[in-house]
KEPA-99847 format. One record per residue: x, y, z of N, C-alpha, C in turn. Coordinates in pm, whole numbers, always signed. Example, Ala and Ser with C-alpha at 12.3 -4.5 7.8 and 13.67 -1.06 7.14 Angstrom:
// residues 2
n_xx	n_yy	n_zz	ca_xx	ca_yy	ca_zz	c_xx	c_yy	c_zz
+1319	-569	+780	+1230	-450	+780	+1320	-330	+780;
+1285	-225	+708	+1367	-106	+714	+1290	+3	+787;
//
This chain:
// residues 225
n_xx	n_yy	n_zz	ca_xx	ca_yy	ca_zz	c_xx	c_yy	c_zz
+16081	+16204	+11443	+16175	+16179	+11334	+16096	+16140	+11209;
+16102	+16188	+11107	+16055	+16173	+10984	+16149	+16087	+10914;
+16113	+15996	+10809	+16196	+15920	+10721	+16108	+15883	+10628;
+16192	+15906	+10480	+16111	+15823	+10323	+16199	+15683	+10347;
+16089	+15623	+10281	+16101	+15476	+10290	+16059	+15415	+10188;
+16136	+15334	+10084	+16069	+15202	+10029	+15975	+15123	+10109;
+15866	+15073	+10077	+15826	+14926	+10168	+15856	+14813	+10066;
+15987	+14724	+10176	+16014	+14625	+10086	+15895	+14452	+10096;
+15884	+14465	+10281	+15758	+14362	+10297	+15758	+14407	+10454;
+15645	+14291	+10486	+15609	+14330	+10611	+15561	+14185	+10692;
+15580	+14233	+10790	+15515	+14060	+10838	+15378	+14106	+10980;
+15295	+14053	+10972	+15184	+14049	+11062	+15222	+14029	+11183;
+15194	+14089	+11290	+15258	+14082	+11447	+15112	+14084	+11537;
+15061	+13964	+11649	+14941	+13974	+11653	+14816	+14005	+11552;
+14698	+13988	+11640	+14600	+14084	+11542	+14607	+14213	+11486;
+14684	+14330	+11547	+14637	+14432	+11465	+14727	+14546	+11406;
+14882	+14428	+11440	+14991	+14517	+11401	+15104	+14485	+11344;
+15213	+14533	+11252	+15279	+14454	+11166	+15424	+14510	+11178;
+15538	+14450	+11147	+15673	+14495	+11112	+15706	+14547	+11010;
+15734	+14632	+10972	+15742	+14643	+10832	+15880	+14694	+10792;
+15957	+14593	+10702	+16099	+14639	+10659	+16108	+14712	+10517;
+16209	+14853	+10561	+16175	+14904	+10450	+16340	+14950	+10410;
+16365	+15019	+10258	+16485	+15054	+10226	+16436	+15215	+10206;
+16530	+15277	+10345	+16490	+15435	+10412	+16613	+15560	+10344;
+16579	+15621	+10267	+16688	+15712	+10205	+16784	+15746	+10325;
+16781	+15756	+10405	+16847	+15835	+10491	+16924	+15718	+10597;
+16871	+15570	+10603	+16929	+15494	+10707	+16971	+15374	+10615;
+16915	+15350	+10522	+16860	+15201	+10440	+16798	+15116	+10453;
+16836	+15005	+10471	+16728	+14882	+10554	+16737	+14909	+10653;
+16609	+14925	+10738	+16571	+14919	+10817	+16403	+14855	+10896;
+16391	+14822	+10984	+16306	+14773	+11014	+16192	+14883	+11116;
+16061	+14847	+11078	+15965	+14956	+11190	+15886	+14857	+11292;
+15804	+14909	+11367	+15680	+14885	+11442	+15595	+14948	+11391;
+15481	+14922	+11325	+15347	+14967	+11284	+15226	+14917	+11446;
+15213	+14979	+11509	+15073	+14935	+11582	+14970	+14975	+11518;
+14875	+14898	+11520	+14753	+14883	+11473	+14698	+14888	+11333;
+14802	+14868	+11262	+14767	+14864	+11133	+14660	+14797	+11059;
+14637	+14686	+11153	+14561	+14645	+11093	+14411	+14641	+11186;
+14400	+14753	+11225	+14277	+14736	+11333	+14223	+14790	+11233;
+14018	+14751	+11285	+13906	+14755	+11200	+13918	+14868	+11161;
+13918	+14968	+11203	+13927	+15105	+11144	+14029	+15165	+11125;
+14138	+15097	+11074	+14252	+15212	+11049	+14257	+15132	+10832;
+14260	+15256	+10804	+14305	+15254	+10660	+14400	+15229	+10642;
+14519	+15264	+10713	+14687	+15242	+10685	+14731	+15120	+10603;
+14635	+15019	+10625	+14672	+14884	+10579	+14668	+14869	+10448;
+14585	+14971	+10356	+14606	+14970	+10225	+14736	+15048	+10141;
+14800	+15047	+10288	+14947	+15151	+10222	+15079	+15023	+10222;
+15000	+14911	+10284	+15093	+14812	+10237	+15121	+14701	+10112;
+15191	+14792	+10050	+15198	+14762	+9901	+15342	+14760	+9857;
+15423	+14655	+9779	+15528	+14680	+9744	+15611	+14750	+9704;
+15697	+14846	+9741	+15731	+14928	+9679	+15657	+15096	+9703;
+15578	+15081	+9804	+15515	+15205	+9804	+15602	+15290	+9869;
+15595	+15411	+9830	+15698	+15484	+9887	+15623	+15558	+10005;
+15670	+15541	+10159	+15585	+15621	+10276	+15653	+15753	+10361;
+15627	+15809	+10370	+15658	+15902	+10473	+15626	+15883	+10649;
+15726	+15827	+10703	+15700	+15795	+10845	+15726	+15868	+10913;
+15683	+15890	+11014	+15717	+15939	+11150	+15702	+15882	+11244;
+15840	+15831	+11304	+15884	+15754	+11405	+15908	+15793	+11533;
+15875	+15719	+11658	+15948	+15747	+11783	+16144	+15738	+11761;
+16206	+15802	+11880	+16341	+15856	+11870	+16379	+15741	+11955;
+16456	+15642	+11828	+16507	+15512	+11902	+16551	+15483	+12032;
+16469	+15380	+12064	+16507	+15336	+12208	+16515	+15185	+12232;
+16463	+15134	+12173	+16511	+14980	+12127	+16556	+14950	+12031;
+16579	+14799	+11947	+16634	+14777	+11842	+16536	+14802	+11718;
+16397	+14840	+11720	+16278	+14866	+11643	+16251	+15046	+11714;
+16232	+15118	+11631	+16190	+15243	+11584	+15976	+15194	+11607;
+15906	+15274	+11705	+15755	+15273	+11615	+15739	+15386	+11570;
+15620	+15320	+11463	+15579	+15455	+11337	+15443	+15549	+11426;
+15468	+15652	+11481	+15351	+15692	+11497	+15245	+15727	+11425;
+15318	+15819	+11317	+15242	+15865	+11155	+15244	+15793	+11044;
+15256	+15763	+10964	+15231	+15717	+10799	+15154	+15819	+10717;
+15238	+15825	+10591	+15169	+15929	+10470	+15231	+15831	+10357;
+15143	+15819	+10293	+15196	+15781	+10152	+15236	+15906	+10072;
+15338	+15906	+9988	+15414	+15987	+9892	+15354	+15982	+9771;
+15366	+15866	+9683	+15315	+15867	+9579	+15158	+15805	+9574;
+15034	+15856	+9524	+14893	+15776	+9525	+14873	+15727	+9410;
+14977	+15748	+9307	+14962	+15668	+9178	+15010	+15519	+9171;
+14931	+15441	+9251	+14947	+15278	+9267	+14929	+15201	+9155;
+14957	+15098	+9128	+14932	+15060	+9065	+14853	+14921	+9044;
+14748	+14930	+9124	+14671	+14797	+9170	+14555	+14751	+9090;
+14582	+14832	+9034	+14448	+14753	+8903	+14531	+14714	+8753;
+14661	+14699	+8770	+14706	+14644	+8679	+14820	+14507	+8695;
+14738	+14441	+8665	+14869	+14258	+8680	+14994	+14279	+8666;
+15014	+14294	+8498	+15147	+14301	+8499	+15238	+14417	+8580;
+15191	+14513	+8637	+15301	+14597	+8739	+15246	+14529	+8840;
+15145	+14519	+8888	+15167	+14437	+9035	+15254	+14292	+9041;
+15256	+14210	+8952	+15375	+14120	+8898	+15517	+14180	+8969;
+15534	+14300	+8864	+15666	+14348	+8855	+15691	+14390	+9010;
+15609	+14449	+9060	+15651	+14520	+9233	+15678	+14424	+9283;
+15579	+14292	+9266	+15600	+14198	+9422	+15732	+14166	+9370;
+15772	+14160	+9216	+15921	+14037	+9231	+16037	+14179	+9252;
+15994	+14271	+9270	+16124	+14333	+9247	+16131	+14331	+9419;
+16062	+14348	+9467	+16061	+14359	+9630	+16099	+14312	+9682;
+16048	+14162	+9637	+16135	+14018	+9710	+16239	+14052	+9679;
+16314	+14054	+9543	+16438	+14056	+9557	+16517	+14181	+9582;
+16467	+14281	+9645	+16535	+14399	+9720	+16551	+14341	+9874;
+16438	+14274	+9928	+16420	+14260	+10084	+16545	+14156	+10094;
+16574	+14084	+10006	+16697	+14002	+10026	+16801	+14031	+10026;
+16834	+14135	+9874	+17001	+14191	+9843	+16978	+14301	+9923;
+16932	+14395	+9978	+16963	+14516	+10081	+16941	+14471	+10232;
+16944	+14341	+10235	+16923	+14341	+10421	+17015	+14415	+10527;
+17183	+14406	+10381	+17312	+14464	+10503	+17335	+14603	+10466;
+17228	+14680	+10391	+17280	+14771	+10280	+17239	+14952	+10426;
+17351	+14999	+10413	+17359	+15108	+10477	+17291	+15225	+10416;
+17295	+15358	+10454	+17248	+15458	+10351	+17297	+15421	+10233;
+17237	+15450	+10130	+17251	+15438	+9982	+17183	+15502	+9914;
+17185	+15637	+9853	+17099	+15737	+9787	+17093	+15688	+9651;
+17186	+15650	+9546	+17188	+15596	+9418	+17132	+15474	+9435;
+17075	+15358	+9530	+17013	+15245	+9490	+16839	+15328	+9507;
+16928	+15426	+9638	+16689	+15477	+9625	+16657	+15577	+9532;
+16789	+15636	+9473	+16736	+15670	+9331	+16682	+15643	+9229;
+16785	+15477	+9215	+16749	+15389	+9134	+16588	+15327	+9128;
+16518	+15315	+9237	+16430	+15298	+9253	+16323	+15346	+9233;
+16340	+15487	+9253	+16262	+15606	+9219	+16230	+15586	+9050;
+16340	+15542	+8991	+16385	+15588	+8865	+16302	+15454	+8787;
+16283	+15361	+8809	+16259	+15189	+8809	+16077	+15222	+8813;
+16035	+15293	+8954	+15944	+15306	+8917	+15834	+15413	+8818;
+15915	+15537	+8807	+15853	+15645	+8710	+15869	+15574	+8544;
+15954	+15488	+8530	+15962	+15406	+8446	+15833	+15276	+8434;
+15799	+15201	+8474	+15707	+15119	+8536	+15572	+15207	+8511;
+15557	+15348	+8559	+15437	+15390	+8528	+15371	+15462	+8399;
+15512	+15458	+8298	+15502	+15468	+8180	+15461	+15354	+8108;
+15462	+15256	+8147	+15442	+15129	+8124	+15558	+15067	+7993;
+15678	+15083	+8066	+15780	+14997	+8074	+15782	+14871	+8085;
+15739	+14781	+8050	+15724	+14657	+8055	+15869	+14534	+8095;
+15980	+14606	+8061	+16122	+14584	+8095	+16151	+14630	+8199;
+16107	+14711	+8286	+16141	+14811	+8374	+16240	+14755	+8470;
+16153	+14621	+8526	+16249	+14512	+8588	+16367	+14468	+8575;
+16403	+14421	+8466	+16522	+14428	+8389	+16625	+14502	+8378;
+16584	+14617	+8356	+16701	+14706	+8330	+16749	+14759	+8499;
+16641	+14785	+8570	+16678	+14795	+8711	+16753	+14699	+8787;
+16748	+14541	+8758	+16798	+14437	+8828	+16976	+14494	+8774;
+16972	+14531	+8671	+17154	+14559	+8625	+17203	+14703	+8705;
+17123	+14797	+8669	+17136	+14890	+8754	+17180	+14890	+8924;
+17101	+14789	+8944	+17148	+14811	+9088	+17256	+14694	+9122;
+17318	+14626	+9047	+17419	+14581	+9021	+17533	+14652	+9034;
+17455	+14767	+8946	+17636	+14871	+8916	+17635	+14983	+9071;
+17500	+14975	+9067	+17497	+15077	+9234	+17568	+15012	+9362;
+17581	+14911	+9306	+17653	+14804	+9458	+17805	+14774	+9406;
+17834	+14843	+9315	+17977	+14779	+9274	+18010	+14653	+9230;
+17881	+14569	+9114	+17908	+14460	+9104	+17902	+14423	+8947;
+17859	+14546	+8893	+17831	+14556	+8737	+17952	+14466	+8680;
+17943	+14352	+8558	+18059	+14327	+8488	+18147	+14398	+8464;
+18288	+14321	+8382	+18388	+14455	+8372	+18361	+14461	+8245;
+18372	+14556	+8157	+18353	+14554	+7999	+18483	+14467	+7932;
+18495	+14411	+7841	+18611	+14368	+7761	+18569	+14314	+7615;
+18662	+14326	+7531	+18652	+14231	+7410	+18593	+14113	+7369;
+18625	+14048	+7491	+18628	+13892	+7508	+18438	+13878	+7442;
+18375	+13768	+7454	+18265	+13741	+7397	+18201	+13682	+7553;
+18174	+13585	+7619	+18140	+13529	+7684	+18138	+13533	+7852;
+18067	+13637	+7882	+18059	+13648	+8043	+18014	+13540	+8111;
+18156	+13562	+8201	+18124	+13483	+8308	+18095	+13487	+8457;
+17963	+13463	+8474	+17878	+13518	+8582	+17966	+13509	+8745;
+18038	+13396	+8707	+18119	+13463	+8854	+18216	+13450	+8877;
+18298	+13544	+8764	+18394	+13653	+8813	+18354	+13780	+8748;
+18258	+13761	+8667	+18171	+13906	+8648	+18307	+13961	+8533;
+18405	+13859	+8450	+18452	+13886	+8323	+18431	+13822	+8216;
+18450	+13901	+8066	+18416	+13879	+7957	+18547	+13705	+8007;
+18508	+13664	+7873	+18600	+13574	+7857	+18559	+13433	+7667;
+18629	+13423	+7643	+18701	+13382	+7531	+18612	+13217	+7493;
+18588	+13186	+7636	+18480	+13039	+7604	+18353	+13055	+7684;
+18218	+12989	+7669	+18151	+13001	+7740	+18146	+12895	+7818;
+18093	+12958	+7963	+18178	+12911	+8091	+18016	+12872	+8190;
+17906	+12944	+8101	+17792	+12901	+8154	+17687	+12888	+8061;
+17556	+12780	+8045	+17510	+12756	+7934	+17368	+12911	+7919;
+17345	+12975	+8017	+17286	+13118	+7979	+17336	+13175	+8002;
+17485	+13216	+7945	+17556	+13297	+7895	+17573	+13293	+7784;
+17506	+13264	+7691	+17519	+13255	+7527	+17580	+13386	+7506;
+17663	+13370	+7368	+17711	+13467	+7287	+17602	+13578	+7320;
+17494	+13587	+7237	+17335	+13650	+7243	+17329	+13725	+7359;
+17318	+13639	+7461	+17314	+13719	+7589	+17401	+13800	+7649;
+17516	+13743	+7701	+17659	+13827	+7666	+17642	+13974	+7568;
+17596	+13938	+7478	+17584	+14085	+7453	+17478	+14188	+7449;
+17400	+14147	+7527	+17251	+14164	+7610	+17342	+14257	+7715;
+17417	+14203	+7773	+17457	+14238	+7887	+17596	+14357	+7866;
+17673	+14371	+7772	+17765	+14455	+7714	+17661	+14561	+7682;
+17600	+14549	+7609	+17435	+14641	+7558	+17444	+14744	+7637;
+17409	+14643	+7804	+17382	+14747	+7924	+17495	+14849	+7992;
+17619	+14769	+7946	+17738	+14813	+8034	+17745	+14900	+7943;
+17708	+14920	+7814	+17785	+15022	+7771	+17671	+15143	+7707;
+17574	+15151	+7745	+17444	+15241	+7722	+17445	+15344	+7831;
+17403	+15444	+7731	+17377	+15560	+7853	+17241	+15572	+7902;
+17152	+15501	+7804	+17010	+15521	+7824	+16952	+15410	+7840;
+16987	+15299	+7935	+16979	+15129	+7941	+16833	+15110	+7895;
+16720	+15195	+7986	+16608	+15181	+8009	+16546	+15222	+7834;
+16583	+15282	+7756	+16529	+15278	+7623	+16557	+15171	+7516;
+16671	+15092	+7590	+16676	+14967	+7476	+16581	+14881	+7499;
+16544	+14823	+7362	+16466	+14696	+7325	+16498	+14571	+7346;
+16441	+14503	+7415	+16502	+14330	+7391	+16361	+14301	+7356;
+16391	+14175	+7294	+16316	+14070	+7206	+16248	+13986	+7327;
+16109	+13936	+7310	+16030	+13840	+7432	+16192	+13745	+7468;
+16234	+13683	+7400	+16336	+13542	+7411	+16478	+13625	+7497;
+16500	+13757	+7438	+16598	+13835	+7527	+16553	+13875	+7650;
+16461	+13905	+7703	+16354	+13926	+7831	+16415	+13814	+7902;
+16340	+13706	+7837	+16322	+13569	+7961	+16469	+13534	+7981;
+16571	+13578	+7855	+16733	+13479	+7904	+16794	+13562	+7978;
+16758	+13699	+7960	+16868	+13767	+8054	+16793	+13720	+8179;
+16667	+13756	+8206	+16613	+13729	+8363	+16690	+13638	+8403;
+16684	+13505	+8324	+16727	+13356	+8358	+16886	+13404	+8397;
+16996	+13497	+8284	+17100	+13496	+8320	+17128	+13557	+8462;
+17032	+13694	+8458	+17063	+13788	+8625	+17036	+13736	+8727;
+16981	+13674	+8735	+16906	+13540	+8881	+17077	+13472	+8894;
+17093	+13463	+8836	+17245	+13298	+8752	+17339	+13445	+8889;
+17339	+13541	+8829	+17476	+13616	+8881	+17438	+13665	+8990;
+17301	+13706	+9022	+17289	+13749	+9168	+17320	+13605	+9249;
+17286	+13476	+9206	+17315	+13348	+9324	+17503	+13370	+9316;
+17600	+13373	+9227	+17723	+13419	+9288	+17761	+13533	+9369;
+17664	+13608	+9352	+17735	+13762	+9396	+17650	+13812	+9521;
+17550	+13721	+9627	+17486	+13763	+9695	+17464	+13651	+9756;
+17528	+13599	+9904	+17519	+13502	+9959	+17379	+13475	+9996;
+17319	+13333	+10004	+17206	+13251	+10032	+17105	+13329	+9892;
+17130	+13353	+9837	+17009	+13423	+9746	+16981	+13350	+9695;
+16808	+13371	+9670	+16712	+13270	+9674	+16636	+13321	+9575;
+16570	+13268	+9456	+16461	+13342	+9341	+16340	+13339	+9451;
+16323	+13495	+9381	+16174	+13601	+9420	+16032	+13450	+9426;
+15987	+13442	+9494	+15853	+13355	+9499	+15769	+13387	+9365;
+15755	+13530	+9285	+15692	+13540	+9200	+15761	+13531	+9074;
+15832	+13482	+9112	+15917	+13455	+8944	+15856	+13370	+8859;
+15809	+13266	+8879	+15681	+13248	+8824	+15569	+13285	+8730;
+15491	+13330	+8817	+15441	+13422	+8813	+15472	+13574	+8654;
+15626	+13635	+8695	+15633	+13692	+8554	+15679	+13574	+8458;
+15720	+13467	+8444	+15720	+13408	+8344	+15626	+13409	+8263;
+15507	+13307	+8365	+15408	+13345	+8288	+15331	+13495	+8218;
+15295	+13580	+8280	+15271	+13721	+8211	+15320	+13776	+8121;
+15495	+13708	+8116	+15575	+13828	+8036	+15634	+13706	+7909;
//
């Protein structure tokens, strides 16, 4: 059985072999068996990278874990000699491995992804950003558009007072910007529009995505970006 796969993370299993959970065009989240990945001589281990997109070939399920017999990487245009995208992969990852744990096939979020990263290798510096809304609207959770001035992060409507303190007017329409652009990924925000929306989308993924927890590297892009 063949399957494309996001790698969202992976966890070490013994010495020389790892789990690796990935978001699979064809299944979604799902989880593998890698043996030996990490033995002295197998290369494979440099294919564990956030976001790398792999080509597996799996045994024909027989337990609750699938193993990978094969591995191919898809894309070899990595991006490991540059900070700020390696920044951007680890936090977008974390926070995929969290919001897709229950997520079934879904071709428009691994589009989205696709799309997040050919963006990213243009050196998109927002890339993050505009994808965190995107896959908002891919899950059915995008705001509703309205008149009103002041979104409120959880009921995800405009509204008339502000109801949260990074929801400023400013931002609010940071976020109308997006709902109502055809080309999200070509708008500009300002360094100060960067950091408030981040600050605001974190704010609405903790209503709209039970136990959700900020990415470990959030940090991390603060500082860089």
């Amino acid at each position: 059985m063949t399957q494309e796969v996001f790698l969202l993370s992976y966890t070490k299993y013994g010495d020389h072999d790892a789990v690796l959970h990935c978001f699979c065009r064809e299944n979604g989240f799902e989880s593998f068996f890698a043996k030996g990945i990490y033995a002295a001589k197998s290369k494979k281990k440099a294919f564990l990278f956030p976001l790398n997109e792999l080509l597996l070939y799996t045994s024909d399920r027989k337990k609750n874990i699938q193993n990978v017999l094969k591995m191919e990487q898809k894309n070899v245009d990595l991006f490991s000699s540059d900070i700020r995208k390696n920044a951007i992969l680890f936090f977008i990852s974390d926070l995929l491995n969290q919001v897709l744990r229950n997520e079934n096939q879904n071709i428009g979020i691994y589009s989205e992804i696709s799309i997040f990263l050919s963006q990213l290798q243009i050196d998109n510096f927002q890339a993050h950003l505009i994808f965190i809304f995107r896959l908002l609207k891919q899950q059915g959770l995008q705001p509703l558009f309205s008149d009103k001035t002041f979104l409120n992060p959880e009921t995800g409507n405009f509204e008339d007072r502000e109801v949260h303190h990074f929801f400023s007017k400013e931002i609010s329409y940071v976020w109308k910007d997006l709902i109502t652009s055809q080309d999200p990924y070509s708008l500009k925000l300002s360094r100060a529009e960067k950091q408030n929306f981040l600050d605001s989308a974190l704010v609405y993924f903790h209503y709209h995505f039970t136990d959700f927890r900020e990415p470990k590297s959030l940090e991390i892009i603060k500082e860089i970006f």
